[in-house]
C-alpha positions as a LaTeX table, in Angstrom:
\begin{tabular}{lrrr}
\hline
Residue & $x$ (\AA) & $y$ (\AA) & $z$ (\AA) \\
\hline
Unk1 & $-5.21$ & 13.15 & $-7.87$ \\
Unk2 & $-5.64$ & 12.00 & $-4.38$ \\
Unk3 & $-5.17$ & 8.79 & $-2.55$ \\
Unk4 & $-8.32$ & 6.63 & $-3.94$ \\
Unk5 & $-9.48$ & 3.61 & $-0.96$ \\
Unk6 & $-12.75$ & 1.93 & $-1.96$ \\
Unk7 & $-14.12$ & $-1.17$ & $-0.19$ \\
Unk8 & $-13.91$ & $-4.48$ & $-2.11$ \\
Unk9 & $-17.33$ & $-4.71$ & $-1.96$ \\
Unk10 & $-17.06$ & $-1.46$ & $-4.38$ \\
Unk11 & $-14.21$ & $-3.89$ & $-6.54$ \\
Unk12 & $-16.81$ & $-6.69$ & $-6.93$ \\
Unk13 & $-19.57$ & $-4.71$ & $-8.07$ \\
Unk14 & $-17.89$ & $-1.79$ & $-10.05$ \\
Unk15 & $-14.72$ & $-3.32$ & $-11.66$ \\
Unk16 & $-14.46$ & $-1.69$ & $-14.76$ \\
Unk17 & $-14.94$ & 1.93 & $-12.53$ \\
Unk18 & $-12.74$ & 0.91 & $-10.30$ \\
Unk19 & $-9.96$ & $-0.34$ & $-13.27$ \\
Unk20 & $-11.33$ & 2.96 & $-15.32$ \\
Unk21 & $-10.10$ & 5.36 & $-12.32$ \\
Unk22 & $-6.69$ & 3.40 & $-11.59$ \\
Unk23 & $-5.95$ & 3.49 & $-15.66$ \\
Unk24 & $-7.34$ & 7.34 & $-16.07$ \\
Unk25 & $-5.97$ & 8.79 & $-12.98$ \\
Unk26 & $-2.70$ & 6.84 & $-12.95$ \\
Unk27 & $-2.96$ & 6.95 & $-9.15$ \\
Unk28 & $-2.82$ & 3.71 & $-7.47$ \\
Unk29 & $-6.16$ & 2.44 & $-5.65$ \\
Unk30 & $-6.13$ & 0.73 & $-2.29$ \\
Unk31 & $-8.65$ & $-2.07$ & $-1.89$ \\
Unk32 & $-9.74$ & $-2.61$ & 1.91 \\
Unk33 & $-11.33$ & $-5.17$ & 3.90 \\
Unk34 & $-13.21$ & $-4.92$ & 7.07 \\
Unk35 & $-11.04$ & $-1.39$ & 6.84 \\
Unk36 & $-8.06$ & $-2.55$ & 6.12 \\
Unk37 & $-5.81$ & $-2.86$ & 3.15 \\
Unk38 & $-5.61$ & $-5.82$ & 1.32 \\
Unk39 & $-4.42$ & $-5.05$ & $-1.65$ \\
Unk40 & $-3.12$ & $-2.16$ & $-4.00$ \\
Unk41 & $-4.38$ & $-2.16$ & $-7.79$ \\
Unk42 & $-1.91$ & 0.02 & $-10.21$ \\
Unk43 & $-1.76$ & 0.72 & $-13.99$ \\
Unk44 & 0.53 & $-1.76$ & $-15.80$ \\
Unk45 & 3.31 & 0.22 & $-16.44$ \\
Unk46 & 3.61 & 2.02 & $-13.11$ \\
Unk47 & 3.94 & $-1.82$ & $-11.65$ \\
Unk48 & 6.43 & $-2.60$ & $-14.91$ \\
Unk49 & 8.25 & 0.10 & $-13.53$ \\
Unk50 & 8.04 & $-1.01$ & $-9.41$ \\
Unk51 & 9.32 & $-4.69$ & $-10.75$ \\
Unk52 & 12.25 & $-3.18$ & $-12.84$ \\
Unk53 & 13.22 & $-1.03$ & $-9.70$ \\
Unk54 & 13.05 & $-4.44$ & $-7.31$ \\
Unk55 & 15.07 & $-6.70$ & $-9.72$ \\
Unk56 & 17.79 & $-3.35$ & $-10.01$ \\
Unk57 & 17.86 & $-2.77$ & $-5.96$ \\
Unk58 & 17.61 & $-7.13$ & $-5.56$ \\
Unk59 & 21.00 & $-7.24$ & $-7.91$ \\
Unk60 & 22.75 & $-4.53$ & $-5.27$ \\
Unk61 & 21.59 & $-5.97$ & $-2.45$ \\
Unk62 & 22.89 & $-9.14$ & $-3.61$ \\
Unk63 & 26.26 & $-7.60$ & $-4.47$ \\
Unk64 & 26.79 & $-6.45$ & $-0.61$ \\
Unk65 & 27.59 & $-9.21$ & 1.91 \\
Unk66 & 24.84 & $-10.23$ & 4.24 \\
Unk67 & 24.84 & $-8.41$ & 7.98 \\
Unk68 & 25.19 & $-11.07$ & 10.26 \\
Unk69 & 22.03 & $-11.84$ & 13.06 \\
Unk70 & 23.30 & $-10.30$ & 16.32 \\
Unk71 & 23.58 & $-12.92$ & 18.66 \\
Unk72 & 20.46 & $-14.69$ & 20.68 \\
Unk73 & 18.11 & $-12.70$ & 18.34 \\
Unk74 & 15.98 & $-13.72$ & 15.42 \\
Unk75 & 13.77 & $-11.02$ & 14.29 \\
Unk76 & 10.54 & $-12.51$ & 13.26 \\
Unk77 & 9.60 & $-9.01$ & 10.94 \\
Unk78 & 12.10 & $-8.88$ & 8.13 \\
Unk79 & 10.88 & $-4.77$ & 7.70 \\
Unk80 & 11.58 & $-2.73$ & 10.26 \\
Unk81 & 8.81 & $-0.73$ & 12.26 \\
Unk82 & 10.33 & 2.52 & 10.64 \\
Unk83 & 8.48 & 1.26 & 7.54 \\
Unk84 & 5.31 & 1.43 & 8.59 \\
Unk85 & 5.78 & 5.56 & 8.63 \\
Unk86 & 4.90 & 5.06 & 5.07 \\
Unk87 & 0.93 & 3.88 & 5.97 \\
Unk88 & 0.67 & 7.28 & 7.78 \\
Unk89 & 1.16 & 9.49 & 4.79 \\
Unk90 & $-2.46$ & 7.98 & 3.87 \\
Unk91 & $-4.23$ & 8.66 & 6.91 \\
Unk92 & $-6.09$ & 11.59 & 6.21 \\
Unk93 & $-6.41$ & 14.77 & 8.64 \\
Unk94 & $-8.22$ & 14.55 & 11.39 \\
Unk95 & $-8.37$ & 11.09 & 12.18 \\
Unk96 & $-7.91$ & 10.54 & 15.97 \\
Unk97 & $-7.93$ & 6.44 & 17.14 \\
Unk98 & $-11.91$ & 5.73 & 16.56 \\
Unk99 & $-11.73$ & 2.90 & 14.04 \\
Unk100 & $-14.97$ & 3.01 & 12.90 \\
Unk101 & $-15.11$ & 7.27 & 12.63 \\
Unk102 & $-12.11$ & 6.78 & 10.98 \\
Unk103 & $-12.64$ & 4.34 & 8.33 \\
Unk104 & $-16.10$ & 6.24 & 7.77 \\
Unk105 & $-13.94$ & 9.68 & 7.63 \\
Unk106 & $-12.06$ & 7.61 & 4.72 \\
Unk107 & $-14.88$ & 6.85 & 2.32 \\
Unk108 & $-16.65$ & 10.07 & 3.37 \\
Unk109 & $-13.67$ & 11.30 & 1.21 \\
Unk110 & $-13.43$ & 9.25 & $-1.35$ \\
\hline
\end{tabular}
């Protein structure tokens, strides 16, 4: 049970595989573009569970009062670049900077 990444090409022509391996494997696919992630297809109740776990952290967030904009600054990204750490858990070994080595290393793997 791995990270699965297929092309949408792979989503337009194989949907019910692609559907068959998010609903069998429970793991979540990642659908790319051009190599890049567009979008993220997960079984229903894994994304029943996400939206339950949203609405409870919304509810607390909304319970704290706001933090105030420092002054002369208006961030234009409302998540901060520490978040994107998360993308590199699904970069796999050995990927070095090439994009196109690297998004063939991906599918080589999947």
């Amino acid at each position: 049970m791995g990270t699965k990444i297929r092309p949408i090409s792979d989503l337009r022509r194989k949907t019910s595989d692609v559907i068959g391996a998010v609903r069998d494997g429970g793991d979540a696919v990642y659908i790319t573009q051009y190599g890049r992630p567009v979008a993220v297809i997960v079984d229903y109740e894994q994304y029943e569970r996400l939206i339950a776990q949203l609405e409870s952290g919304s509810e607390a967030a909304a319970a704290r009062p706001p933090h105030p904009a420092p002054a002369g600054r208006h961030p234009t990204v409302a998540n901060p670049a520490s978040s994107l750490n998360n993308w590199k858990d699904l970069i796999p070994e050995g990927c070095g900077g090439d994009a196109l080595a690297d998004t063939e290393a991906l599918y080589d793997d999947v």
